[in-house]
C-alpha positions, -999 to +999 in steps of 0.1 A: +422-399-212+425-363-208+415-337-238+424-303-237+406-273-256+419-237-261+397-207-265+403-171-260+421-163-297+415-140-319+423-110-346+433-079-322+451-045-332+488-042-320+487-033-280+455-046-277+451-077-253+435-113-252+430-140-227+439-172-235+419-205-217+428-238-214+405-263-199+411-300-192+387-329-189+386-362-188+407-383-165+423-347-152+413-356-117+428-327-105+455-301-121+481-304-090+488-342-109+500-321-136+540-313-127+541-288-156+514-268-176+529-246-202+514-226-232+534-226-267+529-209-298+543-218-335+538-189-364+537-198-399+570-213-412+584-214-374+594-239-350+568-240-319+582-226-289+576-222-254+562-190-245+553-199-205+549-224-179+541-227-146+552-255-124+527-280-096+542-257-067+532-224-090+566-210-096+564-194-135+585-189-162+581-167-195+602-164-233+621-132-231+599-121-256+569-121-236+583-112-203+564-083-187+532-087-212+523-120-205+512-139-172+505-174-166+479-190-140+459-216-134+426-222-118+427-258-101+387-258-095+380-247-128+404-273-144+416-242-165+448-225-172+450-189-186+471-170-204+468-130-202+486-112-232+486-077-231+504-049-254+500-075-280+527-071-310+523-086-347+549-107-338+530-124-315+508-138-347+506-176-341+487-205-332+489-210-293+486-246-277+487-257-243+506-288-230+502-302-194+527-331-183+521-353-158+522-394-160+521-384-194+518-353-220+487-336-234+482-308-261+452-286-271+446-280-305+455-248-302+437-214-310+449-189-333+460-153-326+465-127-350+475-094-340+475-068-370+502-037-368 
């Protein structure tokens, strides 16, 4: 059983910036067992979506929304994945949740971010 908690959210003005963490435990053994660790985010009345992910070998990806604000990265001795938001818009208001897949999926619970205009 792995379990996966979020921290890091909070209420920031717009172009402010947060860090997001994401720490596994459990049965993680190790993150390179994880083929894909992504973090997501779903705003009131919205669909979650992806907003980043980064692969076993490292290579990342980001939402065009976030591209150029946002970097992914992981910490394999700290069982923790991070997610650094900066010039933070209101539209990025939303609860973000990570998801690692391996043998099988896993989601946080998520940690809310508000960013107020």
């Amino acid at each position: 059983q792995v379990q996966l908690v979020e921290s890091g959210g909070g209420l920031v003005q717009a172009g402010g910036s947060l860090r997001l963490s994401c720490t596994a435990s459990g049965s993680i053994l190790s993150l390179n067992r994880m083929i894909r660790m992504s973090w997501y985010r779903q705003a009131p009345g919205k669909q979650r979506e992806v907003v980043a992910g980064i692969s076993r070998e490292g290579s990342t990806n980001y939402a065009d929304s976030v591209k150029g604000r946002f970097t992914i990265s992981r910490d394999n001795a700290k069982n923790t994945m991070y997610l650094q938001m900066n010039n933070l818009k209101p539209e990025d208001t939303a609860v973000y949740y990570c998801n690692f897949v391996g043998n099988l999926g896993y989601w946080g619970r998520g940690t809310q971010v508000t960013v107020s205009s």
